[in-house]
C-alpha angles and dihedrals in degrees: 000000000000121000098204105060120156121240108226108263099245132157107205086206085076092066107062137109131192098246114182128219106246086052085070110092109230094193141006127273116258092256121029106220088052087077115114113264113204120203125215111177124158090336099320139119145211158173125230141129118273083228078073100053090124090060090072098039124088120237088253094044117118136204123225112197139176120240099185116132129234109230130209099251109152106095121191116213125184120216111215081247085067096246112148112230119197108206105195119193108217101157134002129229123180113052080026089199119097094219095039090053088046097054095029107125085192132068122294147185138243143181093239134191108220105209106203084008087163086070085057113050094150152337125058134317121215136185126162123235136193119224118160088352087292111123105225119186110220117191134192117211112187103232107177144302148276136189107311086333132077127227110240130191119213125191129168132197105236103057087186083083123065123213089260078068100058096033089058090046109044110010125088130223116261106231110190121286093239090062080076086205142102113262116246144210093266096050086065084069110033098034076078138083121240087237099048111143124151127049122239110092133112090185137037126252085231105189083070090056094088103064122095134205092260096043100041082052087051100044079051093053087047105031134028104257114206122191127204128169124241115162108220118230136210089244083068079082091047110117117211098255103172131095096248133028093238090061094061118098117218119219121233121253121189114219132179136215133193120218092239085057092058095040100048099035104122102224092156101038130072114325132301121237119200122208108219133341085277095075094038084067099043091046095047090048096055085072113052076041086067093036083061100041083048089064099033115018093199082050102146108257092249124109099206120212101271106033101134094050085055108054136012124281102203106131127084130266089247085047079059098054082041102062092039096056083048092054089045101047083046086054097035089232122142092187129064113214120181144133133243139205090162103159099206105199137170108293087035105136106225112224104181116021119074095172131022130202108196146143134252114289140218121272110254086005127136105240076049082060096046096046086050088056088046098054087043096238095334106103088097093063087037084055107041086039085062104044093053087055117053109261118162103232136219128008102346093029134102130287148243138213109210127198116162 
């Protein structure tokens, strides 16, 4: 590795667009797969619906799509002041893993977010919750701090329920802040994919959010589907706000791989179409994973920000799976687990993706960065393009699909 790598020039300023309120959908179409699609291929641009997604994609082409789930982790407490105190579960740690603090019967510990945190300085925090008819007490105890974020304990009297079990029942799901609304009953239900399965987010991999189930039977019968996990954070919301990119700081966010992905991941083979900037970043960090375990084989599972400023990418993206099955079968494990703080950044050389669906990002955000390395320098046409034309912008908003 060399130490002194150099972090990419770039003025975030650069990277900004006037969007106006009213651009920002509020809430989801009534049907998903009616949403605009926008279609940006070798410099050029169109219009479709996102319900005709298969007429732009090739017969070999294949989907990669993230399954993670988006929990219900903000808690409202009530002080007997009656100061309202919002509890928000960005991260757990202890038990660490995301499947272990669902189904834990015993007290556990979260990162936490402490909305109005000057009204609780200190002591415990109750509520009571149904579940099953039976009345549990769930209390918050503050237990200490770390980076922007608190530690936070949470116990419960009745240990035959888990924590998957209160949260369910008495957390909210946390839309995103520049919906500038309460969540509702519905969001809980459409601020999810059709394929959400495993537990762990605190945003929604939102390209993913206009297939239905229909379409998304219909893309499997006519195109290989291939599903990874990475848990979205609340950094995902974070806007660039320093003077220079190499002064921001990513947040980490933890993913998971099964061996048949990697086997049967066709690098070499057709092109390969990510879901969502989510998967961008898993995919692409694969691959500087697999650039570090081939210098050092015990090399931590974490692909820091800057990675491919820091060492030479010069294998293939099938020398990559290589050398992570060969990590995996060495170590028995039929699961990759590892973390990711991986900046992509104009200039960044993609190694995996050939083709992106994605929404319309924030301005001076990081996933804006990524879909203008993507594009190669286009994102301000494909911008301005929709903007001129009606598209409906952010979570709930329409969708892209992206070639160089």
């Amino acid at each position: 590795m060399d130490e002194k790598y150099m972090i990419p020039d770039i003025d975030p300023e650069e990277f900004t667009y006037n969007l106006p309120e009213e651009r920002i959908a509020k809430h989801p179409l009534p049907r998903r797969d009616k949403a605009k699609l926008l279609v940006y291929h070798e410099g050029n641009i169109q219009t479709s619906c996102f319900c005709d997604l298969d007429r732009f994609l090739r017969y070999d082409d294949v989907l990669v799509i993230n399954n993670t789930k988006v929990i219900r982790a903000r808690l409202f407490f009530n002080k007997p002041t009656g100061a309202r105190i919002e509890i928000f579960c960005l991260e757990p740690v202890y038990p660490s893993d995301y499947e272990r603090v669902f189904n834990s019967r015993e007290p556990v510990t979260w990162e936490c977010l402490i909305g109005n945190a000057k009204k609780w300085k200190e002591g415990v925090l109750s509520m009571r919750i149904s579940v099953d008819n039976t009345i549990i007490r769930l209390t918050a105890k503050r237990s200490g701090s770390r980076e922007n974020a608190s530690l936070v304990e949470f116990f419960w009297d009745q240990p035959t329920y888990s924590f998957g079990q209160l949260l369910e029942a008495a957390g909210a799901v946390p839309i995103p802040p520049y919906l500038k609304r309460e969540a509702t009953e519905s969001d809980t239900k459409e601020y999810q994919t059709v394929y959400a399965e495993w537990e762990g987010s605190v945003a929604a991999p939102t390209a993913g959010l206009h297939f239905t189930p229909d379409m998304l039977d219909k893309m499997r019968r006519q195109h290989k589907i291939f599903e990874l996990t990475l848990h979205v954070g609340a950094g995902t919301f974070k806007p660039i706000q320093t003077g220079q990119i190499g002064e921001h700081i990513m947040h980490t966010e933890h993913f998971s791989v099964s061996r048949t992905f990697l086997e049967d991941l066709p690098v070499e083979k057709g092109r390969i179409i990510a879901v969502g900037t989510t998967t961008v970043r898993t995919l692409e960090s694969l691959y500087w994973l697999a650039i570090k375990l081939k210098k050092n084989k015990n090399a931590p599972l974490f692909t820091g920000q800057w990675d491919p400023y820091k060492y030479e990418g010069k294998i293939t993206a099938e020398e990559a799976l290589d050398i992570l099955l060969e990590y995996m079968g060495r170590n028995h494990i039929q699961t990759l687990n590892g973390s990711t703080r991986l900046m992509i950044v104009p200039g960044y050389r993609f190694r995996f993706i050939n083709g992106l669906i994605t929404n319309f990002h924030l301005p001076k955000s990081t996933l804006l960065l990524l879909i203008a390395a993507f594009t190669g320098g286009g994102w301000k046409r494909i911008y301005q393009y929709a903007l001129e034309h009606g598209y409906r912008f952010l979570s709930y908003g329409d969708a892209s699909l992206l070639f160089p």
